[in-house]
C-alpha positions as CSV (number, residue, x, y, z in Angstrom):
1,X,35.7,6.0,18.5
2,X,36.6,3.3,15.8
3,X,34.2,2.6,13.7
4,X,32.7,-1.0,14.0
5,X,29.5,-0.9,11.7
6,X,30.2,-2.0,8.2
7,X,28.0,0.0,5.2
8,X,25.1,-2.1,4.7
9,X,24.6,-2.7,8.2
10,X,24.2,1.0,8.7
11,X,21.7,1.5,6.1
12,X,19.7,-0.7,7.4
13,X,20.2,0.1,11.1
14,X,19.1,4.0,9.8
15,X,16.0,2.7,7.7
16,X,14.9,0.3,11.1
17,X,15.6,3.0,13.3
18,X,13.4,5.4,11.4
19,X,10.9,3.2,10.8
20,X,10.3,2.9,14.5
21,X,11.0,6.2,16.1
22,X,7.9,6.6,13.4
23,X,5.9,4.9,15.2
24,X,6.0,7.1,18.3
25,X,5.0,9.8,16.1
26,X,2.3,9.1,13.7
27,X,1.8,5.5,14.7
28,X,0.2,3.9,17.6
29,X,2.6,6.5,19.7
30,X,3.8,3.8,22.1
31,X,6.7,5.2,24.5
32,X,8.6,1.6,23.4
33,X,9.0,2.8,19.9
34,X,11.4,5.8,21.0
35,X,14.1,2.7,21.8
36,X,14.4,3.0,18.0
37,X,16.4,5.8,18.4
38,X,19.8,3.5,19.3
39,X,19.7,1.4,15.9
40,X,19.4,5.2,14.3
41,X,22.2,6.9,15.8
42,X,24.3,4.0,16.2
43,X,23.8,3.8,12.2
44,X,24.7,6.8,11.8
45,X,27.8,7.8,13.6
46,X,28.6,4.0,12.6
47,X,29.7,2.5,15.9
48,X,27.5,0.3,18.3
49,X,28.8,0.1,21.7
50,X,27.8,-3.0,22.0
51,X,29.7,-4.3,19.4
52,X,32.7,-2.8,21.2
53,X,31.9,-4.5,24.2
54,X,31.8,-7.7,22.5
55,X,34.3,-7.2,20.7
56,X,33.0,-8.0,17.7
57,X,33.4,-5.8,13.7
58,X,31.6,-5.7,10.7
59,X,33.6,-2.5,8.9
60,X,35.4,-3.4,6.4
61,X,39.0,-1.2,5.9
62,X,38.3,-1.6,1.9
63,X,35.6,0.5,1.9
């Protein structure tokens, strides 16, 4: 897996991700909010499959 998910992307994919997944915990504990888990790990192992599919690239080499 090449990554395909530049830096600041990632961050905020992580801080989205988390902030939803917490909803299925302490919020109004809707099932939905556990789809918050794909921006999450996709921000963290820093490649969206989707992306790939798409072909599409917002890593930078430089960084």
């Amino acid at each position: 897996m090449q990554c395909n998910v530049g830096k600041a992307e990632r961050i905020i994919r992580v801080v989205i991700g988390a902030g939803i997944v917490s909803l299925a915990v302490i919020g109004p504990r809707t099932p939905w909010a556990w789809l918050g888990l794909v921006p999450l790990f996709t921000g963290l192992i820093g490649w969206c499959p989707a992306y790939r599919l798409l072909k599409l690239s917002t890593y930078d080499d430089k960084q």
